[in-house]
C-alpha positions as CSV (number, residue, x, y, z in Angstrom):
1,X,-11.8,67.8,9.2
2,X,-13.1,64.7,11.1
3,X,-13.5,61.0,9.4
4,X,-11.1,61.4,6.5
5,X,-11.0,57.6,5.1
6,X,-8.1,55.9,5.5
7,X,-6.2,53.9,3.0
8,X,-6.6,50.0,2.6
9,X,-2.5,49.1,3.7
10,X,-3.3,51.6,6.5
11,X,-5.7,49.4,7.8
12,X,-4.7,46.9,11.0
13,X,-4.7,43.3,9.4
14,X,-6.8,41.7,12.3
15,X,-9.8,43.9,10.6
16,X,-9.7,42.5,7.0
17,X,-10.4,39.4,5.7
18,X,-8.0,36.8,4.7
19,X,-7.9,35.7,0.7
20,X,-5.1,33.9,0.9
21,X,-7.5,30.9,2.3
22,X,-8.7,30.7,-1.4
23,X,-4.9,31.2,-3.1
24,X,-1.7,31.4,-1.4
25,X,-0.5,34.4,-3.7
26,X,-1.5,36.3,-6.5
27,X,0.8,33.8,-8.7
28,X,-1.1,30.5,-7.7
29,X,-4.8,32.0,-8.3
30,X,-3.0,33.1,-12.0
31,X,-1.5,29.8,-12.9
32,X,-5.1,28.0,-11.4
33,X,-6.5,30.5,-13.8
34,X,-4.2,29.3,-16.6
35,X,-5.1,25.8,-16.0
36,X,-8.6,26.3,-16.1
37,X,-8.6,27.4,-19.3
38,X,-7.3,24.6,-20.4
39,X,-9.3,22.0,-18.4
40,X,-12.5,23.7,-20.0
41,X,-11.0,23.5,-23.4
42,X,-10.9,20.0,-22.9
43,X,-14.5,19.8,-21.3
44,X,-15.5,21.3,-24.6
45,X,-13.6,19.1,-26.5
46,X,-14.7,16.0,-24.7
47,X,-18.3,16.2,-24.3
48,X,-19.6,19.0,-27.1
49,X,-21.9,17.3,-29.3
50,X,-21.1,13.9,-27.7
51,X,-24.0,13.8,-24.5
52,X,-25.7,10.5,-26.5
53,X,-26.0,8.3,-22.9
54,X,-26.9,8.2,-19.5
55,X,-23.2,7.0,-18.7
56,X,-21.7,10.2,-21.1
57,X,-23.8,12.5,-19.3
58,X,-22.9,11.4,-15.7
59,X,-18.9,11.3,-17.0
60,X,-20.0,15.3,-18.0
61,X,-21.6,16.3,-15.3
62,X,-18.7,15.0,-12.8
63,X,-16.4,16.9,-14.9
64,X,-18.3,19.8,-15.0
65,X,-18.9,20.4,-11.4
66,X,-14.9,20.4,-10.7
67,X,-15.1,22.9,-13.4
68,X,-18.0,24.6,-11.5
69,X,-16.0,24.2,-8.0
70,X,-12.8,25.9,-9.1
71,X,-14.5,28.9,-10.8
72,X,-15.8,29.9,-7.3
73,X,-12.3,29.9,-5.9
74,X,-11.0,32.2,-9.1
75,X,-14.2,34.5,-9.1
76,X,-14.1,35.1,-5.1
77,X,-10.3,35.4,-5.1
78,X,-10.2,38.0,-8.1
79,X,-13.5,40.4,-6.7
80,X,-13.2,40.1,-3.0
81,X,-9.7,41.6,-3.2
82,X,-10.8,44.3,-5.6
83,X,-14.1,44.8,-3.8
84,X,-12.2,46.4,-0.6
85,X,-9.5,48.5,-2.4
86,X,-11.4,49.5,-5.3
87,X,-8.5,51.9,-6.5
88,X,-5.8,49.3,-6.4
89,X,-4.7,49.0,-10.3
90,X,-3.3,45.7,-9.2
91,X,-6.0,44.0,-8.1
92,X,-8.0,45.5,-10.6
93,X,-5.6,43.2,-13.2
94,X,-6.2,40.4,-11.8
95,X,-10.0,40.9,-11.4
96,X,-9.7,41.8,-15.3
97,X,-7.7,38.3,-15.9
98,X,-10.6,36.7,-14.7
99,X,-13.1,38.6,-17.0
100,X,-11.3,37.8,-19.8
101,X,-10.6,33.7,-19.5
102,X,-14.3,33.9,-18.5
103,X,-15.3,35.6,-21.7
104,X,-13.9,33.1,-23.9
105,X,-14.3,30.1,-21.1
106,X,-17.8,30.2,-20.4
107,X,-18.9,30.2,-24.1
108,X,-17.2,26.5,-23.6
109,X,-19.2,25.0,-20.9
110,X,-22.3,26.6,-21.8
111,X,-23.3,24.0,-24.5
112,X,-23.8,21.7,-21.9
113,X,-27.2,22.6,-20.6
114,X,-28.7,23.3,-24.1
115,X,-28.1,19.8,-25.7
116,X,-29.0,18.5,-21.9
117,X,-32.1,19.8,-22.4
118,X,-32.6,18.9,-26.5
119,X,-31.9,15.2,-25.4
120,X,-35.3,12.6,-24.5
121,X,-36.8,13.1,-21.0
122,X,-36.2,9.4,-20.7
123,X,-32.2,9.8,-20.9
124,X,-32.2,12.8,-18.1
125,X,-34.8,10.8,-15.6
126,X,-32.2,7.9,-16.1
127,X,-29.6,10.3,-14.8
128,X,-31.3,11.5,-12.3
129,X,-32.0,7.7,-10.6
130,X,-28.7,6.9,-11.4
131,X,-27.5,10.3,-9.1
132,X,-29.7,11.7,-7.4
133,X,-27.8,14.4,-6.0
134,X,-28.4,15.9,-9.8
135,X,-32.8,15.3,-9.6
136,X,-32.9,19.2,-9.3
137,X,-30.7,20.7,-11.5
138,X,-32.3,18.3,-14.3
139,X,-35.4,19.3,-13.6
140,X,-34.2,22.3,-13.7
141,X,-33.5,22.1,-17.2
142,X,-36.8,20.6,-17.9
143,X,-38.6,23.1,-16.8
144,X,-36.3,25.5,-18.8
145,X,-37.1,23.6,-22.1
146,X,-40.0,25.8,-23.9
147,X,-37.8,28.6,-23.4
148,X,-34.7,27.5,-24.8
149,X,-33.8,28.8,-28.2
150,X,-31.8,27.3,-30.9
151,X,-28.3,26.2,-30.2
152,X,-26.7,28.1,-32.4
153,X,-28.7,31.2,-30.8
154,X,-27.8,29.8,-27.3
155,X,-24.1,29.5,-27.9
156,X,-24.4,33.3,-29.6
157,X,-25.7,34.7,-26.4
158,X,-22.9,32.7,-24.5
159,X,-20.8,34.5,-26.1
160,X,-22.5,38.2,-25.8
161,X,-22.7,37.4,-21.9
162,X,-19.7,39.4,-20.9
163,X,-21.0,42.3,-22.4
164,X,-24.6,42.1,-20.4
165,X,-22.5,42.8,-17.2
166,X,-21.0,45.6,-18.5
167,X,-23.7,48.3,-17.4
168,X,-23.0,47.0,-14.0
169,X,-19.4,47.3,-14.2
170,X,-20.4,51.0,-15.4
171,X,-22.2,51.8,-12.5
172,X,-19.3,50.4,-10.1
173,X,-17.1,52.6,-11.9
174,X,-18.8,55.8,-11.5
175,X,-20.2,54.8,-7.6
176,X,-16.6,54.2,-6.7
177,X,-14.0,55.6,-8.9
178,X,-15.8,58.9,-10.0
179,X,-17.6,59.8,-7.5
180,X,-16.3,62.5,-4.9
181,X,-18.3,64.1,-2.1
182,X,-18.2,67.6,-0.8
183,X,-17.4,67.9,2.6
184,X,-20.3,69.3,5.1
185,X,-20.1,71.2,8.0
186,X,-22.1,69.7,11.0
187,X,-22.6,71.7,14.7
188,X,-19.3,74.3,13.1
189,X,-17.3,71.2,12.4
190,X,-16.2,70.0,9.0
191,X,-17.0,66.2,7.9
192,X,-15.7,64.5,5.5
193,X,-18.2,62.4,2.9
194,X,-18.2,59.1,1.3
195,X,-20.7,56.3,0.3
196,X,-19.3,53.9,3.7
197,X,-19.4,56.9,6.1
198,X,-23.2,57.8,5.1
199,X,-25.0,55.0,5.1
200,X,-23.2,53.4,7.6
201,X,-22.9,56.0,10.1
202,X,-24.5,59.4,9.5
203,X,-27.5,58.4,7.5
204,X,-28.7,56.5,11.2
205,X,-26.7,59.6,13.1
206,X,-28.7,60.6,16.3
207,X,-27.1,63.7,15.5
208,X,-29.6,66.1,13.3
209,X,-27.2,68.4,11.9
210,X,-24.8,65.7,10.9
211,X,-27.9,63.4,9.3
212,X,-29.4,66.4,7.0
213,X,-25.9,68.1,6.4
214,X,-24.9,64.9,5.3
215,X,-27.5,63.9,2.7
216,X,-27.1,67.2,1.5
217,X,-24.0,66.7,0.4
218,X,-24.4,62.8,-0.4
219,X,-27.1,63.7,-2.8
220,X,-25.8,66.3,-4.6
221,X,-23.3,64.6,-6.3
222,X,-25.3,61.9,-6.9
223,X,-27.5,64.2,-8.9
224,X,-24.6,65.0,-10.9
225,X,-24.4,61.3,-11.8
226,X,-27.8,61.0,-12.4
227,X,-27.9,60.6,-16.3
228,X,-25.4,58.8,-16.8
229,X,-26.2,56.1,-14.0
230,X,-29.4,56.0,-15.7
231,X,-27.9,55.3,-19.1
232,X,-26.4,51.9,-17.3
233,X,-29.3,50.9,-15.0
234,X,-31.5,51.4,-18.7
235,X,-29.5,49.4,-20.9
236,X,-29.2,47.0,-18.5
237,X,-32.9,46.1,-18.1
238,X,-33.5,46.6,-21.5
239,X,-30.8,43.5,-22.0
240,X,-33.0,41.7,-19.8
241,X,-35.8,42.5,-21.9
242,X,-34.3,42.4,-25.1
243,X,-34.3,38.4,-23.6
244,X,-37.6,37.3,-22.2
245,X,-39.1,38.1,-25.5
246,X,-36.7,35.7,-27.2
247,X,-37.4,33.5,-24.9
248,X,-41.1,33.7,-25.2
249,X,-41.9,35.4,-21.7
250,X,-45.3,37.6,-22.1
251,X,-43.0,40.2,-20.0
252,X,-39.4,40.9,-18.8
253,X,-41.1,40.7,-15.2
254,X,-42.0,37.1,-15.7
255,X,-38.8,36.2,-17.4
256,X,-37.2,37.1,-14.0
257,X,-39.6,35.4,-11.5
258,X,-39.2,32.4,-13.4
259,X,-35.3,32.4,-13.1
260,X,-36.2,32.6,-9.1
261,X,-39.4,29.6,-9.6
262,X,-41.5,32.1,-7.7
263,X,-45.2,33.0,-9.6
264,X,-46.2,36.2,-10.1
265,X,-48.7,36.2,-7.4
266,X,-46.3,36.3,-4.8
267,X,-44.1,38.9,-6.0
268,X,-47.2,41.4,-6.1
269,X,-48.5,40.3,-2.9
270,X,-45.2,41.4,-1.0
271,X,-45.1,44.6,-2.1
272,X,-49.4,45.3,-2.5
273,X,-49.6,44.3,1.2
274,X,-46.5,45.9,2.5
275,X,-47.6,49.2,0.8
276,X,-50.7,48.8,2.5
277,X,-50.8,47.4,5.8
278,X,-47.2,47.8,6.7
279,X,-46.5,51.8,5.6
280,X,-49.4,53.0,8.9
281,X,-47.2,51.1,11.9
282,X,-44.2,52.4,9.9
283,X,-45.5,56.0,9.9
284,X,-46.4,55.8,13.6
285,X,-42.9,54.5,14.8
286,X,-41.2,57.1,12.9
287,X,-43.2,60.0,14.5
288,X,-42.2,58.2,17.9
289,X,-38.5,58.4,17.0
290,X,-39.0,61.9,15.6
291,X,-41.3,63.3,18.9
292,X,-38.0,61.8,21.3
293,X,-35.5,63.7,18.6
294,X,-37.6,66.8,19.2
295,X,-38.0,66.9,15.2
296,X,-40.4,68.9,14.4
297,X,-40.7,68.1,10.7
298,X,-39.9,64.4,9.5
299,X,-37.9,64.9,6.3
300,X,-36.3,61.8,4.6
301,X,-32.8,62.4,6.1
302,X,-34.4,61.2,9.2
303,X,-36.3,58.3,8.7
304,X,-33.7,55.9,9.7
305,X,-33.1,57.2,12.9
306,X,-33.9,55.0,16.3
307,X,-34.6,56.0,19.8
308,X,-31.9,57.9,21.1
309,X,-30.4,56.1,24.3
310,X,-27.8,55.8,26.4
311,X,-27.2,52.0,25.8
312,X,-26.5,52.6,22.1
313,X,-23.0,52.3,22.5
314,X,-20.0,50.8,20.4
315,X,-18.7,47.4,20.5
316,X,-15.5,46.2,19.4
317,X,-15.1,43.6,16.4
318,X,-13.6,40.8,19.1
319,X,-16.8,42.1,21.7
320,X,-19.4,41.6,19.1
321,X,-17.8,38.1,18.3
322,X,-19.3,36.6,22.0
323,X,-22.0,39.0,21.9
324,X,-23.7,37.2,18.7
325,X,-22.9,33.5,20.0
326,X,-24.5,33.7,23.2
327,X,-27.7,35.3,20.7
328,X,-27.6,32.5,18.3
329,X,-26.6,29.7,21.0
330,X,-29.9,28.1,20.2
331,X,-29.1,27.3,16.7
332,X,-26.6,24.5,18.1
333,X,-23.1,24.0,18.7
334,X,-21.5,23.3,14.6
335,X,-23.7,26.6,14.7
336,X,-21.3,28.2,17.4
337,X,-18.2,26.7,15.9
338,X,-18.8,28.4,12.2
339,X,-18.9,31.7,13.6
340,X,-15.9,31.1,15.9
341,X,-14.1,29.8,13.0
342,X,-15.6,33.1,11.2
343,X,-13.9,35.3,13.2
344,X,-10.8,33.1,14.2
345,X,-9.8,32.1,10.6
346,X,-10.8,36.3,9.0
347,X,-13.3,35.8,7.4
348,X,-15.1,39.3,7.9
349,X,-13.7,42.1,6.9
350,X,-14.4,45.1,9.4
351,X,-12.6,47.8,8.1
352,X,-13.6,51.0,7.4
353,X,-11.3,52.0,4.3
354,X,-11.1,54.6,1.2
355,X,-11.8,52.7,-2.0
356,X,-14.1,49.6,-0.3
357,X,-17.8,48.6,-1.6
358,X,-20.7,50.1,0.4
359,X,-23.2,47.8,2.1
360,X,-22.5,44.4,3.7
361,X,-22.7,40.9,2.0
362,X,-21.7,37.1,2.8
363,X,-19.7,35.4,-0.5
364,X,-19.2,32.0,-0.3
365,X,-17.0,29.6,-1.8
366,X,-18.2,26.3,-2.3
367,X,-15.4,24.9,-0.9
368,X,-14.1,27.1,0.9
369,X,-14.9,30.4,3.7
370,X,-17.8,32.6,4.0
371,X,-16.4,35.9,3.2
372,X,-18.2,38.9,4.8
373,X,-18.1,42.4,3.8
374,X,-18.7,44.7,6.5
375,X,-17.6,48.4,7.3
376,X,-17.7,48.4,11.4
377,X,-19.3,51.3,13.2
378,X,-20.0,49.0,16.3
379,X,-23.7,50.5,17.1
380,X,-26.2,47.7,17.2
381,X,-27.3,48.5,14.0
382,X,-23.8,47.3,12.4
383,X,-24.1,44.5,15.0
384,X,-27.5,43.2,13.2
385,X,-26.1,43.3,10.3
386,X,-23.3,41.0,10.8
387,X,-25.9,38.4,12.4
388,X,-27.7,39.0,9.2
389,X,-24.3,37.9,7.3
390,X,-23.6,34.9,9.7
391,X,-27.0,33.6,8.5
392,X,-25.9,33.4,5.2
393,X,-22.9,32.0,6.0
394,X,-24.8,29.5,8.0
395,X,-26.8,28.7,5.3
396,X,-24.3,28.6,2.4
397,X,-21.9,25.9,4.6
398,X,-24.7,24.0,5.3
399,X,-26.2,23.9,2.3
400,X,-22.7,22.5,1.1
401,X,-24.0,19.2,1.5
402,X,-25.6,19.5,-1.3
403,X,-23.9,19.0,-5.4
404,X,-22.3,22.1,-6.1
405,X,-25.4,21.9,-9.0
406,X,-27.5,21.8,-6.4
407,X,-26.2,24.4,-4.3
408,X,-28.3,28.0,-4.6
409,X,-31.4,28.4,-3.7
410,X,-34.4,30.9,-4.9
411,X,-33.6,34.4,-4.3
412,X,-37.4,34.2,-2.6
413,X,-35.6,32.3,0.2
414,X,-32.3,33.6,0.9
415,X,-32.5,36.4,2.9
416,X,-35.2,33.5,5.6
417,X,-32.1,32.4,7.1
418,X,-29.7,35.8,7.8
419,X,-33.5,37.9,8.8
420,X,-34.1,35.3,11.6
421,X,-30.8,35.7,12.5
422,X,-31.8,39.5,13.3
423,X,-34.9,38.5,15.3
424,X,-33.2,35.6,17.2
425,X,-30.6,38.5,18.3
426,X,-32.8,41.1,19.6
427,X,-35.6,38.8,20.9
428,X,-32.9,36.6,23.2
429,X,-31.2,40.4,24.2
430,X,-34.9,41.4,24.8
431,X,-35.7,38.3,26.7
432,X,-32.2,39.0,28.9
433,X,-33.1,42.4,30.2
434,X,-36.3,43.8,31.3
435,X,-35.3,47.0,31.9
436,X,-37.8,49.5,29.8
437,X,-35.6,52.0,28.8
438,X,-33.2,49.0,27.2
439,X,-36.4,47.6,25.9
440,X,-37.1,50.5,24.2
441,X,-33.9,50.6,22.7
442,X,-33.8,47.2,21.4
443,X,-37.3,47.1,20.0
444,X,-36.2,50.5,18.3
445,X,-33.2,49.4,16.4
446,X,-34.9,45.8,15.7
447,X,-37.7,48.0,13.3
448,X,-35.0,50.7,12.6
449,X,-32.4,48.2,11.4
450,X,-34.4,44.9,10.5
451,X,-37.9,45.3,9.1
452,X,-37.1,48.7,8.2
453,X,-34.0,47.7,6.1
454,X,-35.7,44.9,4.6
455,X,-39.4,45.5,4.1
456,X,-39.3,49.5,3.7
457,X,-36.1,50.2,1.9
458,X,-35.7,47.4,-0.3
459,X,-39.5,46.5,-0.8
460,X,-40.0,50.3,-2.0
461,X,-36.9,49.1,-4.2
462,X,-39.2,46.2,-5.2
463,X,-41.9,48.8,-5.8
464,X,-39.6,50.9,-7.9
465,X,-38.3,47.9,-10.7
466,X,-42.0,46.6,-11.1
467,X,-42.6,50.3,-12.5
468,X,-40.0,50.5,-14.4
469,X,-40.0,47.3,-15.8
470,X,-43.8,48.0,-16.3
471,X,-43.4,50.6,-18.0
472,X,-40.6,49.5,-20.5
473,X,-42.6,46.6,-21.3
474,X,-45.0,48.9,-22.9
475,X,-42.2,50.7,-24.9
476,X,-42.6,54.3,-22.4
477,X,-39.7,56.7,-22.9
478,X,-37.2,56.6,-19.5
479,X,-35.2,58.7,-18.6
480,X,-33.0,59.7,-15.2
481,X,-35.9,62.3,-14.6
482,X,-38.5,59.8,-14.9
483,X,-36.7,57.3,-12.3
484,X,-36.4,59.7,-10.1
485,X,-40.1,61.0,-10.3
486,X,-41.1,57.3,-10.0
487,X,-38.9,56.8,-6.9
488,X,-40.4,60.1,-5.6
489,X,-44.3,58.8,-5.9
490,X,-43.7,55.8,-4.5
491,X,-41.6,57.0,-1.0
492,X,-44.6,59.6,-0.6
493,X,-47.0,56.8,-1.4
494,X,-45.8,55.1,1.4
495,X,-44.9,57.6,3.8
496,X,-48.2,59.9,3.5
497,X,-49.0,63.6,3.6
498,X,-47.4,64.1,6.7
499,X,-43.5,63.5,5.8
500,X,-41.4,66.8,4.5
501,X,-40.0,64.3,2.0
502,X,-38.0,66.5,-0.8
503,X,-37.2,65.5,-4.1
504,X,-33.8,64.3,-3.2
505,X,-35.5,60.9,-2.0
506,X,-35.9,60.6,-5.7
507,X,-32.5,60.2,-6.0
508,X,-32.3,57.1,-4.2
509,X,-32.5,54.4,-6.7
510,X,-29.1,55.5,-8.0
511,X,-27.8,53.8,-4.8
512,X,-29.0,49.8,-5.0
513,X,-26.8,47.7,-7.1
514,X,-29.5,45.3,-6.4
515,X,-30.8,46.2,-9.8
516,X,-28.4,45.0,-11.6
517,X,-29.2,41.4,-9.9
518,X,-32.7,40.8,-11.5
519,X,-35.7,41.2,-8.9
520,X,-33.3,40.6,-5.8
521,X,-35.3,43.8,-3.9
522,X,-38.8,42.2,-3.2
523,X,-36.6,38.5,-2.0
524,X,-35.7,40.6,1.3
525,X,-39.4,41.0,2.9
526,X,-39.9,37.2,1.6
527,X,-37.1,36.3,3.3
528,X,-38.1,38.6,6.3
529,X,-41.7,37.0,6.6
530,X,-40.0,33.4,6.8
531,X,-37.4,34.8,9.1
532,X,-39.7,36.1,11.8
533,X,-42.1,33.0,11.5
534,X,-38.5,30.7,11.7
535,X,-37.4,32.8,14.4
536,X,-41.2,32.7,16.6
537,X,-40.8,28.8,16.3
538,X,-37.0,27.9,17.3
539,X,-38.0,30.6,20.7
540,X,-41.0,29.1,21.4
541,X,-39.9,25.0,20.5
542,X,-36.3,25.1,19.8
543,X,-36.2,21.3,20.6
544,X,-38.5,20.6,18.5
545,X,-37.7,23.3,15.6
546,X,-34.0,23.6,15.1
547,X,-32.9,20.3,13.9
548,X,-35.6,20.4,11.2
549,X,-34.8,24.7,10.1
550,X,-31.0,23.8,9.7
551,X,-31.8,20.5,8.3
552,X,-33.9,22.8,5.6
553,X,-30.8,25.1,4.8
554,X,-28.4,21.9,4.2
555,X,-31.2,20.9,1.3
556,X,-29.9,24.4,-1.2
557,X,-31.5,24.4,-4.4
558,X,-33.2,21.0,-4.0
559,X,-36.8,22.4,-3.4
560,X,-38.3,25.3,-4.5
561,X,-38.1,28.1,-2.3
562,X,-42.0,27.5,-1.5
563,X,-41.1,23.9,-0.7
564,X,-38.2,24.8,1.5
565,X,-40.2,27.4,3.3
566,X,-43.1,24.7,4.4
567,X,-40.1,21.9,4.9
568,X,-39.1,24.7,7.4
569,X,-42.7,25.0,9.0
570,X,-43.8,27.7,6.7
571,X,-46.5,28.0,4.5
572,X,-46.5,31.2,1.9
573,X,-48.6,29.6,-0.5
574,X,-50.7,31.8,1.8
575,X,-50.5,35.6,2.7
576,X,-50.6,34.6,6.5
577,X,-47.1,34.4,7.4
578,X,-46.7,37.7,5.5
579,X,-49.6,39.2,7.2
580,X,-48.6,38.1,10.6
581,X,-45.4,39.8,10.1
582,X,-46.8,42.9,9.9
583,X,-48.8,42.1,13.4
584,X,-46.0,41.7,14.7
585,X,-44.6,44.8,13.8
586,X,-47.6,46.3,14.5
587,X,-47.5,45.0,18.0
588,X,-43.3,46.1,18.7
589,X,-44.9,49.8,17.7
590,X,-47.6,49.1,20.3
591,X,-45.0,48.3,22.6
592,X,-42.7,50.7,22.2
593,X,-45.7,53.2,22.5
594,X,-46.3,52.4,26.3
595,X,-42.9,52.2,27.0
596,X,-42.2,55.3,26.1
């Protein structure tokens, strides 16, 4: 059998990431823990009930983002240990001794934004002159105010918050812990399976036997998963619901999109256009890639695919480290230094190990590293996504200027910074070699990987929650059967009549843990849109452009994420910059027609 997983301490330490930047041992993060507890006790004590002046209120919110500061080094230190050895009963501890001072801990600090907010205008606008690195998050609270409920009903749901992350927790469970894949047998070889080894390598395997023998086997235990995966992902949502309506919301989808400041308009405009205009240069790229595979039937186990090519070969961790600053040169020299100090101080974490979390992400600490989450195959597809994850790293230690109040933006703007990332990598590597058969290549895994990842697969995600969550709103009876189905519609919806998509595309949704984040899906082809615009501008003007785009990532949360798009250059207030991403798609496909 080939591509048996490995074990986390079997893994070469140069390939994982290093925690002990956050805690020296697994006895200082317990004893920081310890003293936290006791440092919001005092917070509590302190400043409960006792917010009656601009000078009190300053005091409390100097205190509280210490408090705020050293919960990011406790939560990163307990879940990025857990999150790559997943079956380690010791980490697992201390990622539980975290939940637990948190359960009783936050209930403590929580008081402080409700009486903020019960308090005159006057008093809070005094504040804010008086510190201005605050102006946001007070108004902030402001525009929180109609919807905040009694304090007593406040400090009740404080103290229920543990148990609304427990469907997620579920789901982890069963993804990682319970879940076991058959092997598959590929050209008379046997595979192994697992969540990292599909979707990181055989989902996009230029290989068709591996690729369909593979989601065969992938989704058939996920359909023995399917109910009770369902149960979580429902009771989840209906939480959510179960809270715009106290809150006063007209619908749980509102309640959501005005945790992100982001209207309603937008959200439907990403994923009614996408569906429409997008889905025919979509369809036509993926009956290029199919025609060079010599497929003669497009099922979904192949829609990932790209070109095959002889220049799709794989990079090493230390080759891809050079590779990605010469791409992202232009964005400046502190630029070039954070990802040297990246990969020089372990901050990424290549390995591919048994027990790790799928997918790729950037945490960081406030004060600390940018921790990214990888699982390294070395084909340019992993290779984007690590530029993707060096944006938000960028971002995130940039935006570190900024209060630690002050410090996350929308969710409508956070993928802008790791999507141009993506396009700044292939357009300079295009721009280096004319050769047409690299061209093609390029141009291949740029729709395969970038606006295929993050306008197809998560905006048909996006697609998927605004049905659901429709549909709950009017009290419809759900079920895993239902999901599915409505998954199903909407991939054919997109794809048309001439896909061989079977119903094990409706299984998909069970794999996203995105839903369990709120409306995070739709924020990638938002993000994507203000990426490619951001990315057009620094090629075509960097001199002009890139002082001003990482001058925008250092503001965080201190505009709205419309406001920090058109500081950037950016206007979606319109559908243009959304509509001439799609050109532009629409012109790669154009390209990659004649070139091939």
């Amino acid at each position: 059998m080939t591509n048996a997983m490995p074990k986390r301490q079997e893994i070469d330490v140069q390939l994982t990431w290093d925690t002990s930047l956050i805690y020296p041992s697994h006895q200082a993060y317990q004893e920081s823990l310890v003293a936290y507890k006791v440092q919001v006790e005092e917070f509590e004590k302190n400043y409960k009930d006792k917010l009656t002046s601009a000078a009190v209120i300053v005091e409390a919110l100097k205190e509280y983002e210490i408090i705020r500061t050293i919960n990011s080094k406790l939560s990163h230190y307990a879940y990025l240990n857990l999150d790559v050895d997943k079956m380690n009963t010791e980490l697992a501890a201390l990622a539980n001794d975290y939940q637990v001072t948190m359960a009783s801990s936050y209930p403590k600090t929580a008081f402080l934004q409700t009486q903020l907010a019960l308090l005159d205008e006057a008093i809070l606008n005094q504040v804010s002159q008086q510190e201005p690195q605050w102006s946001s998050y007070i108004k902030d609270i402001l525009r929180q105010k109609p919807h905040q409920l009694h304090p007593l009903q406040e400090e009740l749901l404080a103290n229920f918050a543990p148990t609304f992350e427990q469907p997620y927790r579920n789901y982890e469970t069963t993804k990682f812990e319970d879940m076991t894949f058959e092997n598959f047998t590929a050209n008379g070889q046997s595979y192994g399976n697992s969540y990292v080894l599909f979707e990181n390598d055989y989902e996009i395997s230029h290989d068709t036997d591996i690729r369909r023998n593979s989601a065969a086997s992938f989704y058939s235990t996920l359909r023995k998963y399917k109910n009770t995966t369902a149960a979580d992902y429902l009771s989840h949502i209906k939480n959510e619901q179960i809270t715009a309506k106290l809150r006063g919301f007209d619908s749980t989808i509102d309640y959501l999109l005005f945790d992100q400041n982001v209207s309603r308009d937008l959200f439907d405009r990403q994923i009614d256009v996408i569906m429409k205009e997008l889905a025919p240069h979509m369809r036509r790229f993926v009956k290029l890639v199919a025609k060079a595979h010599g497929l003669e039937s497009i099922t979904h186990a192949d829609l990932k695919i790209s070109l095959p090519s002889d220049f799709n070969q794989r990079i090493t961790p230390e080759e891809s480290k050079q590779f990605l600053i010469d791409c992202l040169g232009i964005l400046g020299e502190d630029y070039i230094k954070m990802i040297e100090q990246a990969f020089d101080e372990r901050w990424i974490d290549f390995a591919q190990n048994e027990g790790k979390a799928t997918g790729g992400y950037c945490a960081t600490l406030y004060d600390g590293p940018s921790y990214i989450l990888l699982s390294w195959t070395g084909l340019m597809n992993e290779v984007l996504v690590l530029a993707h994850e060096l944006g938000h790293a960028g971002h995130f230690q940039l935006a570190k200027k900024q209060s630690v109040l002050n410090y996350d933006p929308s969710l409508y703007f956070i993928e802008a910074p790791s999507t141009a990332n993506e396009v700044l990598t292939c357009n300079t590597l295009l721009k280096q070699n004319q050769d047409p058969s690299f061209q093609a290549y390029l141009i291949s895994e740029l729709i395969s990987r970038t606006y295929f990842h993050n306008m197809v697969t998560h905006l048909l995600e996006a697609a998927f929650q605004r049905e659901v969550y429709t549909r709950l709103d009017k009290d419809e009876y759900l079920n895993g059967d239902i999901l599915c189905q409505i998954k199903l519609d909407i991939i054919k919806e997109f794809w048309g009549e001439d896909f061989a998509i079977g119903d094990d595309a409706g299984l998909i949704w069970m794999r996203q843990p995105h839903y369990y984040m709120g409306l995070y899906p739709y924020t990638y082809s938002a993000g994507l849109t203000i990426g490619t615009a951001m990315a057009k501008q620094l090629e075509e003007n960097p001199e002009a452009v890139v002082e001003k785009w990482l001058e925008t990532l250092s503001l965080g949360a201190s505009l709205s994420a419309q406001e920090l798009a058109k500081h950037a250059g950016v206007d979606v207030s319109t559908d243009k910059p959304l509509k001439d991403t799609i050109a532009y798609v629409g012109s790669l496909v154009d390209k990659l027609e004649e070139l091939i």
